[in-house]
N, C-alpha and C positions, 0 to 999 in steps of 0.2 A: 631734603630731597623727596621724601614720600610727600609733601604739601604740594610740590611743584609737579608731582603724577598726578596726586588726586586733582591738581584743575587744571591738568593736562585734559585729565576723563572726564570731567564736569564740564569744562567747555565742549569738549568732542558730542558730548550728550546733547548738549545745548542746540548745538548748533543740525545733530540729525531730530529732535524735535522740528523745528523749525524747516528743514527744508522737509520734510516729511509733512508736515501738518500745509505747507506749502502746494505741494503734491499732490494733495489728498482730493483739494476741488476742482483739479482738472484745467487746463489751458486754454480758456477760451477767444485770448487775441495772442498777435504773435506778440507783441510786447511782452507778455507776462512770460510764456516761453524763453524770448531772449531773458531777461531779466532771471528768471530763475536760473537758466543756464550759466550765466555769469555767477550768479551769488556761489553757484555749485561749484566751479572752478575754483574760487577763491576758497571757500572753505576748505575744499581739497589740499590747497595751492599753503594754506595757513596752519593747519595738521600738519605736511609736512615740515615744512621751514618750524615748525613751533619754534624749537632750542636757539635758532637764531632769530627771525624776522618775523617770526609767524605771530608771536604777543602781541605784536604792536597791528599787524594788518585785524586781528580782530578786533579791533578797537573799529576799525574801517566798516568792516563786515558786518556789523551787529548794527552798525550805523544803516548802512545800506539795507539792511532787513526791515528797518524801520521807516524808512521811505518805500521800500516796496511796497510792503502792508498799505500804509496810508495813502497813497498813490496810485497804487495799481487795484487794489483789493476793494478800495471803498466805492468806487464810482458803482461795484457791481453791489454793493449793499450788504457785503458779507465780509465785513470789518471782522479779522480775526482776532479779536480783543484778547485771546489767550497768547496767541502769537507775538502779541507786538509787547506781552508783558512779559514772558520768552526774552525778549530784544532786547526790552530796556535791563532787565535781570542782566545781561551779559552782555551790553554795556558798558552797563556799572561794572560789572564786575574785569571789563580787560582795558578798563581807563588807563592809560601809560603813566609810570610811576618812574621818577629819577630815579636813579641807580644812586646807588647809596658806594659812597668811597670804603673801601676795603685797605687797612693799615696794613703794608707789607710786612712792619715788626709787630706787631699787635700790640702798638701802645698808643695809636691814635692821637698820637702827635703829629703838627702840620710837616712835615717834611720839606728843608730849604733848599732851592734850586740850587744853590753853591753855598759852602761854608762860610763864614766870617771872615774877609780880608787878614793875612797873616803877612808878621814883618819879616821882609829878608833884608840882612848886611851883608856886604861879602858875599854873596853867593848865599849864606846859610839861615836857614829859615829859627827866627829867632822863638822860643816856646813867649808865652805869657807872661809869669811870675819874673822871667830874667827882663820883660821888655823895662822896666826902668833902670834896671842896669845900663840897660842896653845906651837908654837916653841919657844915664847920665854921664857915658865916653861919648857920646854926639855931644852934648856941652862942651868937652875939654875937646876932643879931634872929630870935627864933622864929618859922617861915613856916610855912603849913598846908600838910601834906603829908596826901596821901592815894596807896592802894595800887589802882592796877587792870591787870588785865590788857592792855588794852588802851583805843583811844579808839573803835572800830570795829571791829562780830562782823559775821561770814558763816557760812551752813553750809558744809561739804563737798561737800554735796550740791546748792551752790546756786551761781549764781555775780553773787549781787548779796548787795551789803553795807551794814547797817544802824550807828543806832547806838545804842547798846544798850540806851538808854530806850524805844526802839519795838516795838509791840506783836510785831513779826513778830519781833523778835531775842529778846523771850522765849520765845516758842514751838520753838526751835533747843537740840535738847537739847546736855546740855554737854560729851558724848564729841564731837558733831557742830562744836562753834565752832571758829573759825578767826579769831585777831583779827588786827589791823593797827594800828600806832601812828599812821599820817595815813592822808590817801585817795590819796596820790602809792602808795603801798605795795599797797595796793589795787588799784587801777588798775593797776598793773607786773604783780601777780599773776593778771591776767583778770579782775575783778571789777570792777560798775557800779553805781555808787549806787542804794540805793532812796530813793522819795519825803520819808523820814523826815530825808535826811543834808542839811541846808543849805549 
């Protein structure tokens, strides 16, 4: 937390050198005028938003210092070589960086969109260790078996649970589902029936 103020304020530094040293030589077309005036909005505009949008538009901003300088500043022969090293400094420094995945359980394991296919006979969901039991009365009395993930989907994002014939649980994309085998499981995990679950 205190690293992400301290370049909070290193940027904000950065950036009143720059329009300040900017400043300093005075407006002599309106070009540099507009231009400055935009840079200044934006930096304004990137201060606030910091904690959302704002990291990424100074990536922009820093850029856009650097064509200024070089652009506008040289033709008149007073290339602010400290400025534009200002620039490239904080550049480098608000390059967009991936966001790094955060493990809900803090084991950084990959997390599976849905469990592993489980067998139901009868209605009842058969555990593991019994499934060759299970196969070996399908040898002698053949029972219908069918493969589902579960008997009950929830989103991630939600904390009530459907069951899966209901309109609302096809609408739950399928990175987002989260099944449960009964509704005790459910229930344990924070989750409250919707209308659909009898």
């Amino acid at each position: 937390m205190a690293s992400k103020i301290a370049k909070f304020f290193f940027q904000s530094l950065l950036l009143l050198v720059l329009l300040f040293g900017l400043s300093l030589k005075g407006f002599s077309t309106g070009a540099e005028l507009i231009a400055f005036s935009v840079l200044l909005l934006l930096c304004v505009g990137s201060l606030v938003t910091y904690k959302t949008s704002g990291k990424n538009m100074l990536f922009v901003i820093y850029s856009l210092f650097i064509i200024d300088i070089l652009v506008l500043w040289l033709p008149t022969n007073s290339l602010y070589f400290t400025l534009l090293l200002v620039s490239l400094l904080g550049l480098l420094i608000s390059v967009p960086r991936r966001s790094r995945k955060v493990c809900e359980d803090r084991t950084c394991e990959p997390m599976a969109s849905t469990p592993p296919p489980q067998k139901i006979v009868e209605g009842k969901v058969v555990p593991k260790a019994a499934e060759t039991k299970v196969e070996a009365k399908e040898t002698v009395a053949p029972a219908k078996a069918t493969f589902t993930p579960g008997k009950y989907v929830a989103s991630k994002r939600s904390n009530v649970y459907h069951e899966p014939r209901c309109e609302w649980a096809k609408k739950i994309q399928k990175a987002r589902r989260v099944w449960f085998v009964s509704r005790e499981e459910a229930l344990n995990k924070g989750y409250k029936k919707h209308d659909c679950v009898k």
